[in-house]
C-alpha positions as CSV (number, residue, x, y, z in Angstrom):
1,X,0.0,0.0,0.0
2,X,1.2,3.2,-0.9
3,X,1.6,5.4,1.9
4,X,2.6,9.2,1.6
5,X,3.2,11.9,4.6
6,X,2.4,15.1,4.2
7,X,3.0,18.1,6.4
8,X,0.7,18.2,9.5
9,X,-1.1,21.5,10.4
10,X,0.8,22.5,13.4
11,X,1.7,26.0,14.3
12,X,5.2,27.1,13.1
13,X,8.1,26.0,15.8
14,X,9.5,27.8,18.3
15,X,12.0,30.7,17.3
16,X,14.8,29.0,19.0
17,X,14.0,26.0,16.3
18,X,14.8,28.5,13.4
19,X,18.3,27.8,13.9
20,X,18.6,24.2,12.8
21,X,16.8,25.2,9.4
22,X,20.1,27.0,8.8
23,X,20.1,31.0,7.7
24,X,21.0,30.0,4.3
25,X,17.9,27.8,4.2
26,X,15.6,30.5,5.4
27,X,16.6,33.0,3.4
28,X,17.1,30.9,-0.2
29,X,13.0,29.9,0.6
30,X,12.0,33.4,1.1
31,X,14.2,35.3,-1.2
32,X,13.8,33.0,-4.7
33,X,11.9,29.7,-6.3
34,X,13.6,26.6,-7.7
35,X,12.8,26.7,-11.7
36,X,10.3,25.1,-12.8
37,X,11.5,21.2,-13.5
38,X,10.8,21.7,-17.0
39,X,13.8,24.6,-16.8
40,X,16.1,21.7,-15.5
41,X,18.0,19.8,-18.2
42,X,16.7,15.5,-17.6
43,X,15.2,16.6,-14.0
44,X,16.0,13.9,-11.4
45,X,14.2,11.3,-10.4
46,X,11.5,12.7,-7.9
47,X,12.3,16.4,-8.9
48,X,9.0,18.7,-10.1
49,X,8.5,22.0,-9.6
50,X,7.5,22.8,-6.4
51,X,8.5,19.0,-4.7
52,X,11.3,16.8,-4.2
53,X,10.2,13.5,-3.2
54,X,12.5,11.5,-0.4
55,X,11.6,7.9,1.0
56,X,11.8,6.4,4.1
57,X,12.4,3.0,5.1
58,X,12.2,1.9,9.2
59,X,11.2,-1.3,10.8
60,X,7.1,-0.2,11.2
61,X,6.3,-3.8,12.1
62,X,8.6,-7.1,12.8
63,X,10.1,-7.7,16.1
64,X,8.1,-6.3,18.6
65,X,11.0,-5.0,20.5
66,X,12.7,-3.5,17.3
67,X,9.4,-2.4,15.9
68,X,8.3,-0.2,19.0
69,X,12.5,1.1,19.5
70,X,12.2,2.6,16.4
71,X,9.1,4.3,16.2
72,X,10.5,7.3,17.8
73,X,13.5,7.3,15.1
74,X,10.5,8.1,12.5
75,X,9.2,11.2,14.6
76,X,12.6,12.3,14.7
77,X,12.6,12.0,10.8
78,X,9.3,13.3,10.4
79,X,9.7,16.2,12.7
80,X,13.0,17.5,10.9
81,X,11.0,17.3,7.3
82,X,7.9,19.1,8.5
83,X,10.7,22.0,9.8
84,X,12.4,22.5,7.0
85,X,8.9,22.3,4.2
86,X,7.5,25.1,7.1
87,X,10.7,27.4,6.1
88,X,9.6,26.8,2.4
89,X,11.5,23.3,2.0
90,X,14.9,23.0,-0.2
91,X,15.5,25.6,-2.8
92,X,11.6,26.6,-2.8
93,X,11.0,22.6,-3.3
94,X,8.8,21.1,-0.3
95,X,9.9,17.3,0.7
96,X,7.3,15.1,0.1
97,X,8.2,11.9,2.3
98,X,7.2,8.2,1.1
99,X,7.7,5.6,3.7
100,X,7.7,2.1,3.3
101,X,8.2,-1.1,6.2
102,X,11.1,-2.9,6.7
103,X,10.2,-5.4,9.3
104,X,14.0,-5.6,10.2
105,X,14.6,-7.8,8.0
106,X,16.7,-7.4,5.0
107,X,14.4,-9.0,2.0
108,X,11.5,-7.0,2.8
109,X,14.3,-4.0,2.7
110,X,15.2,-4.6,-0.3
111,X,11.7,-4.8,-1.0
112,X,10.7,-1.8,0.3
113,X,13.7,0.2,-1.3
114,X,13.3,-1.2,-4.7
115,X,9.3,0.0,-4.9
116,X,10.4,3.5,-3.3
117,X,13.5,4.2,-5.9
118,X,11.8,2.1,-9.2
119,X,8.3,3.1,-8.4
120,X,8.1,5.8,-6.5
121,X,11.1,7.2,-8.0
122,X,12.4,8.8,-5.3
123,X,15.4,11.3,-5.5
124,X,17.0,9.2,-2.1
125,X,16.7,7.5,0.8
126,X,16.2,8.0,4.6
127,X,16.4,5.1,6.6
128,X,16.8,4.1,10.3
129,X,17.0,0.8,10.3
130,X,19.6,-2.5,11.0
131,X,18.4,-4.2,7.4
132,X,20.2,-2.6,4.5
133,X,23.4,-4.2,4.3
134,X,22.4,-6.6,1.3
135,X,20.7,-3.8,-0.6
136,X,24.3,-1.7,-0.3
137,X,25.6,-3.1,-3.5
138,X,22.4,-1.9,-5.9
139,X,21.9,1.5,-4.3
140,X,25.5,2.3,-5.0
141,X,25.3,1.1,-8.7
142,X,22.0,3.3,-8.6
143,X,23.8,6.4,-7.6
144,X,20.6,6.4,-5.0
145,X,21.4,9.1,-1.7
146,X,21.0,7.5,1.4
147,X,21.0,9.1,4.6
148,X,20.4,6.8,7.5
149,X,22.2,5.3,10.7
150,X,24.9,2.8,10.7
151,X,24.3,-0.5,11.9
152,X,27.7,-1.7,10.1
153,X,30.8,-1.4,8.5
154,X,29.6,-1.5,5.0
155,X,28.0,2.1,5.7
156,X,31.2,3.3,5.4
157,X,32.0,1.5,2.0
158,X,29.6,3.4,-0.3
159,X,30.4,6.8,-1.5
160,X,26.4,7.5,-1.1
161,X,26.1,5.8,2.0
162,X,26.0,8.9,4.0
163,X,25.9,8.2,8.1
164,X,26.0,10.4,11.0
165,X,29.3,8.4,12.8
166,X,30.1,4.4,12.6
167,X,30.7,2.7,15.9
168,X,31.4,-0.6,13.1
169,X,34.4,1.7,11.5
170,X,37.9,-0.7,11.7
171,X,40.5,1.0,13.6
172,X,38.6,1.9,16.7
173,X,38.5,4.6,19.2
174,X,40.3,5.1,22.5
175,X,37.6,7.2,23.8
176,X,35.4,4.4,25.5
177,X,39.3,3.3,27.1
178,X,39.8,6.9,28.1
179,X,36.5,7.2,29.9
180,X,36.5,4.0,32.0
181,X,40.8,5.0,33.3
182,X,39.9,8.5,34.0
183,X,36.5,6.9,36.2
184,X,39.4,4.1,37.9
185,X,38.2,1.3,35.7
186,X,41.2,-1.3,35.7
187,X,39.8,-4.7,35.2
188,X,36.7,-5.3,32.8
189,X,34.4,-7.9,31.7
190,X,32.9,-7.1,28.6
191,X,28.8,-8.7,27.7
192,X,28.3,-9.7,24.1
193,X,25.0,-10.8,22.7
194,X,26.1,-14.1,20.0
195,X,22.9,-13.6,18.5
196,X,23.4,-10.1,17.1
197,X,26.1,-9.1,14.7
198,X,25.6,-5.9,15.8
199,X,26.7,-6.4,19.0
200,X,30.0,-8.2,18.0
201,X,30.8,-5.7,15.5
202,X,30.9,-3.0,19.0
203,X,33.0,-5.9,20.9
204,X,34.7,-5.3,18.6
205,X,35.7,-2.1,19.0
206,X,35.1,-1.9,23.2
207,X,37.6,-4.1,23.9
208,X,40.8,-3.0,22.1
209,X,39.7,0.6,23.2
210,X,39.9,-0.9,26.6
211,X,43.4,-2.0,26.5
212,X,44.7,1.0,24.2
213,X,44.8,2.5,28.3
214,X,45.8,0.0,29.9
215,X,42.3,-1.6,31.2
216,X,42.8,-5.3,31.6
217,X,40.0,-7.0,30.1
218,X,39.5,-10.5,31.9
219,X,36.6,-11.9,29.4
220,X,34.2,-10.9,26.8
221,X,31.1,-13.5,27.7
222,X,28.3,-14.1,25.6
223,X,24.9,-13.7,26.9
224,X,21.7,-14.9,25.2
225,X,18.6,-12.9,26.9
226,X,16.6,-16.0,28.1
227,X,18.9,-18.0,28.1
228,X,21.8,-17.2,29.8
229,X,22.2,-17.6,33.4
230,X,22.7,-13.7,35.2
231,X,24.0,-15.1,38.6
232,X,26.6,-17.4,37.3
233,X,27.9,-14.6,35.1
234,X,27.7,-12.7,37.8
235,X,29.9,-14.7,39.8
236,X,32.2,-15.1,37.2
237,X,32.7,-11.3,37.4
238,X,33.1,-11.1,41.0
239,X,35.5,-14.2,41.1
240,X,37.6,-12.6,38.4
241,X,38.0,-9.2,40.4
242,X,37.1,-6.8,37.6
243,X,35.9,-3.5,38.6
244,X,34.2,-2.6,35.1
245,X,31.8,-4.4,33.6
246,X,30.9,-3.2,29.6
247,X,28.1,-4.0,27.2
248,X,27.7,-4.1,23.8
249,X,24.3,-5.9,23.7
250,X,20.4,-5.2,25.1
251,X,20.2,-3.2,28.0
252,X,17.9,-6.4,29.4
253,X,21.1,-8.7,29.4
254,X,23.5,-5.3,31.1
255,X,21.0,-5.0,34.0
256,X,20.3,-8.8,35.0
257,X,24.0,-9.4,35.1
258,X,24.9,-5.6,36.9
259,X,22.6,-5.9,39.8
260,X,22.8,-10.1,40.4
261,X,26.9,-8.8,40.7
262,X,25.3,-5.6,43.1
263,X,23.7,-8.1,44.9
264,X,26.8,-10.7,45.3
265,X,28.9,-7.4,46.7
266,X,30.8,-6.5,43.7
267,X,31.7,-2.7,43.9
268,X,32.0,-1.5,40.2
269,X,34.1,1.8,39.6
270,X,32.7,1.8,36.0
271,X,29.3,0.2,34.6
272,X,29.0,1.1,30.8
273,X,26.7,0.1,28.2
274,X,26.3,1.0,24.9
275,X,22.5,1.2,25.0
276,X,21.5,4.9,24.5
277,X,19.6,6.7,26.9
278,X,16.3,8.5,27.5
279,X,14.1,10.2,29.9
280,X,11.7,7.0,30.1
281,X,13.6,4.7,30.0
282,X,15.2,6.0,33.1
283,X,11.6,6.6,34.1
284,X,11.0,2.6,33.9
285,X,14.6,1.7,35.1
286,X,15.7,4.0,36.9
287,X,16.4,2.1,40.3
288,X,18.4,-0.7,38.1
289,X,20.5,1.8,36.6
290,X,21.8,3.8,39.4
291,X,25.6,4.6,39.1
292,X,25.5,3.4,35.5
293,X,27.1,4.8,32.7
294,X,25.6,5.4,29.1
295,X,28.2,6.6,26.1
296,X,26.6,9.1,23.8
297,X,27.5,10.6,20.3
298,X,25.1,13.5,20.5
299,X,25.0,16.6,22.8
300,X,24.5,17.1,26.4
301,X,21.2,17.3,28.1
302,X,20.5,21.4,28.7
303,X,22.9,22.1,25.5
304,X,21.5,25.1,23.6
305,X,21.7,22.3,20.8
306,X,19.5,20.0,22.9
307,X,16.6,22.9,23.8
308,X,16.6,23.6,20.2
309,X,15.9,20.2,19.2
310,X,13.2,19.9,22.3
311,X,11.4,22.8,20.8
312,X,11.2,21.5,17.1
313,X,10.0,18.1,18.5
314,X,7.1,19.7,20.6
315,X,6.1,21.5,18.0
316,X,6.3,18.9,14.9
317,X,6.4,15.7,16.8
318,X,4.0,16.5,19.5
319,X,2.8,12.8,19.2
320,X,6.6,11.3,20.6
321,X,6.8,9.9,24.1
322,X,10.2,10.4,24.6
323,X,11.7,13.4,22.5
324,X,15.0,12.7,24.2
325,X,15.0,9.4,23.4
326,X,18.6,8.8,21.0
327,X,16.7,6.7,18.5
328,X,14.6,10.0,17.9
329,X,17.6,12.5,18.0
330,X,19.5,10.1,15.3
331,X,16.3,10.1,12.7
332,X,16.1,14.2,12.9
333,X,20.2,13.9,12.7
334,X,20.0,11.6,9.8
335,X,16.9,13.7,8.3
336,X,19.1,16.8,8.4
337,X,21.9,15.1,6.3
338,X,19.5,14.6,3.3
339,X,18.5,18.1,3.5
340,X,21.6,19.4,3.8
341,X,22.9,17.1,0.6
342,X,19.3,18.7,-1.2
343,X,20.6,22.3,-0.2
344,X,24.1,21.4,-1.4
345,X,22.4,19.3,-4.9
346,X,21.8,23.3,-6.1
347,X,18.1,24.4,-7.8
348,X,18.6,21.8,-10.4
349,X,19.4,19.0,-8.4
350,X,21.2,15.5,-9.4
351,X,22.2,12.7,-7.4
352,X,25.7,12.9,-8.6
353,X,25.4,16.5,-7.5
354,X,23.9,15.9,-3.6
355,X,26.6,12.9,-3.1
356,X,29.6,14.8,-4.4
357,X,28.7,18.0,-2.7
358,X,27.3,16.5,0.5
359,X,31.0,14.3,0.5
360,X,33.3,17.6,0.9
361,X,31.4,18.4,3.9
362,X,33.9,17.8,6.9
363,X,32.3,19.7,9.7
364,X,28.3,18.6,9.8
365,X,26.8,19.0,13.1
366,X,23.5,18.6,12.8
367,X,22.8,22.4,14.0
368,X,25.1,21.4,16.9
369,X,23.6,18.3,17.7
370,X,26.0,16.1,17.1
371,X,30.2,16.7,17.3
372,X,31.8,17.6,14.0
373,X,31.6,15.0,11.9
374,X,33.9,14.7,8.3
375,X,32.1,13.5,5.8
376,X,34.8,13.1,3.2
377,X,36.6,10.6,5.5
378,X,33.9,8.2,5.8
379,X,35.5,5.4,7.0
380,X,37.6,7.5,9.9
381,X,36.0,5.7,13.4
382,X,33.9,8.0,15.5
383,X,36.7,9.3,17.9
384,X,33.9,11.9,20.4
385,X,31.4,10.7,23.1
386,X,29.2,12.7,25.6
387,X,29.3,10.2,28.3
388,X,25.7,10.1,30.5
389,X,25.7,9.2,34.4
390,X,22.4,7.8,36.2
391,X,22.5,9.1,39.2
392,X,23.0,6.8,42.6
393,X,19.1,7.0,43.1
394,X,18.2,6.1,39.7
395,X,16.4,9.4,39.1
396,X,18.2,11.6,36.9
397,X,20.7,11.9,34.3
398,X,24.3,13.6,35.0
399,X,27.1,14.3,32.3
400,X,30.2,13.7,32.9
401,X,32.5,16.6,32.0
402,X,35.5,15.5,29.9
403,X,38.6,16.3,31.1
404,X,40.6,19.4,29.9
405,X,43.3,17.1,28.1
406,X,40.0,15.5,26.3
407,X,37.3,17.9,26.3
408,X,36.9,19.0,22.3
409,X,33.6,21.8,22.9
410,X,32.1,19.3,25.8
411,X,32.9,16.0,24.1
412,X,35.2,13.3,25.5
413,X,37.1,12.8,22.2
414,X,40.0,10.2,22.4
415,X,42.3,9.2,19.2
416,X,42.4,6.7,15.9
417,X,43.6,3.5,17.1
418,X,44.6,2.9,13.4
């Protein structure tokens, strides 16, 4: 079924919002019109005079769990689109957005994309999903734009694969290594969920980052939600006299082993998991969190970034539970990387044109939202982290200030392990 989003009738955002349109955007929507797509010599696909349609591909329905995660990544997405087409869209073009259902699962991805780019004829792709990697290899020989969040290395492998940071990037960080010395980390067990590639592909990365400073890492163990016994690992932790325990899986498996070790005695200088954090989750959680520490890519909670954000969401997202919520701050992040290769495509745009330009970028923020990121170095790992406490009654949310010798405009930002 086709399905097509159009901009809801909300009041226009908050001043403070105006600033992640971007003044250029503003003014190029007030001050001229994109020629008519008759004008443009063999207009894109998508391209007409007054619209530029964009798909959308996210896991709508499949896995439960996955399914409701990622319903806040589309508000996030939605709300950045209905922003920019209030400011008169790109290049006096509104974004007309086309989704389609993934069902985190690859086929139906490749489903999903095929209709949008040979149907549809979309201009590119927005997605926020785990399933592309087999569709890589035909969106690149399509010369298709795609904006969307990595969930592996091949993200980086595509010149129109355009992500927002990759954790999956070979080389590795020291960043997560820097955080856990400067909290007195020394010894760590590391969780890994077998079933998810995902999670391997950050083991991957946690644990040399680990012993790049000298943190002793005593295990990586594998833990199957379900299946996997949290008391024995537990006691494999406290046997083993780490202080650190790390995740790269669910944040289920984190907690059940954290607080059966909390429970056997075990007092942890560092507790990180890579799980992303939000207001309710924290709400739901919170007393199983406490003293827990949460690695972050975006900006600080009470950034001007951050209130800017907040104010766009209320305003064009009103329907989101948790604005905060990472899932929903990586769709608008992702969202703003397709408008900004549309701005950059010019008034006759191409997709050879948005992925060339959009590729020289080397300092997209996101309005802020997000460190400076180079774009032309695709492949380079993400080196900066914001790095969230929960505080020791499970209440509230603390950053952690970087320290001088690390702090790169509030960021923790370590070096290429390369």
């Amino acid at each position: 079924m086709r399905i097509i989003h159009r901009l809801r009738g909300r009041a226009p955002v908050a001043a403070a919002a105006v600033a992640l349109v971007g003044l250029s955007t503003v003014l190029t929507a007030c001050g001229s019109s994109a020629p008519a797509a008759s004008a443009c010599p063999l207009p894109a696909p998508g391209v007409t005079a007054g619209t530029i349609k964009v798909g959308y591909v996210y896991p709508d329905t499949g896995p439960a769990e996955i399914a409701s995660t990622f319903k806040s990544a589309r508000s996030g997405v939605e709300a950045r689109i209905d922003l920019q087409n209030a400011h008169g869209g790109v290049n006096g073009r509104r974004i007309d957005l086309v989704w389609r259902d993934d069902q985190s699962d690859e086929q139906a991805f490749s489903g999903a994309a095929h209709e949008l780019v040979d149907t549809e004829k979309v201009f590119g792709l927005i997605t926020t999903s785990t399933a592309l990697d087999q569709s890589a290899g035909w969106l690149a020989r399509e010369n298709v734009p795609v904006a969307g969040t990595a969930s592996s290395a091949i993200w980086s492998d595509y010149p129109n694969l355009f992500h927002a940071g990759n954790l999956y990037n070979g080389g590795g960080t020291s960043v997560f290594g820097d955080f856990v010395r400067a909290e007195g980390g020394t010894r760590a067990l590391v969780i890994v969920d077998p079933n998810a590639a995902a999670s391997q592909g950050l083991a991957a990365q946690l644990t040399p980052s680990l012993r790049s400073r000298g943190i002793q890492v005593v295990g990586e163990v594998t833990y199957t939600d379900g299946v996997t016994n949290a008391a024995r690992v537990a006691d494999q932790l406290r046997k083993s006299g780490a202080d650190t325990l790390v995740g790269a899986a669910q944040l289920e498996p984190f907690l059940a082993v954290y607080s059966a070790a909390k429970a056997l005695g075990v007092r942890f200088n560092v507790a990180l998991n890579l799980t992303g954090y939000s207001p309710d989750l924290l709400a739901q959680r919170g007393a199983d969190m406490a003293g827990m520490s949460i690695p972050s890519s975006i900006g600080a909670p009470g950034s001007p970034a951050m209130d800017t954000y907040l104010a766009a969401m209320s305003d064009y997202a009103p329907e989101a539970k948790d604005p905060a919520d990472e899932l929903a701050i990586g769709g608008y992040v992702v969202a703003d990387e397709m408008i900004k290769g549309l701005e950059l495509a010019g008034t006759c745009p191409s997709r050879q044109a948005f992925i060339r330009n959009l590729r020289n970028v080397t300092d997209f923020t996101a309005g802020g939202l997000i460190s400076p990121l180079d774009l032309s170095h695709p492949k380079q790992p993400t080196l900066c982290q914001t790095f969230i406490d929960v505080d020791k009654t499970g209440t509230r949310f603390v950053s952690v200030p970087p320290p001088t010798t690390l702090d790169h405009d509030g960021y923790w930002c370590g070096t290429s392990l390369r």
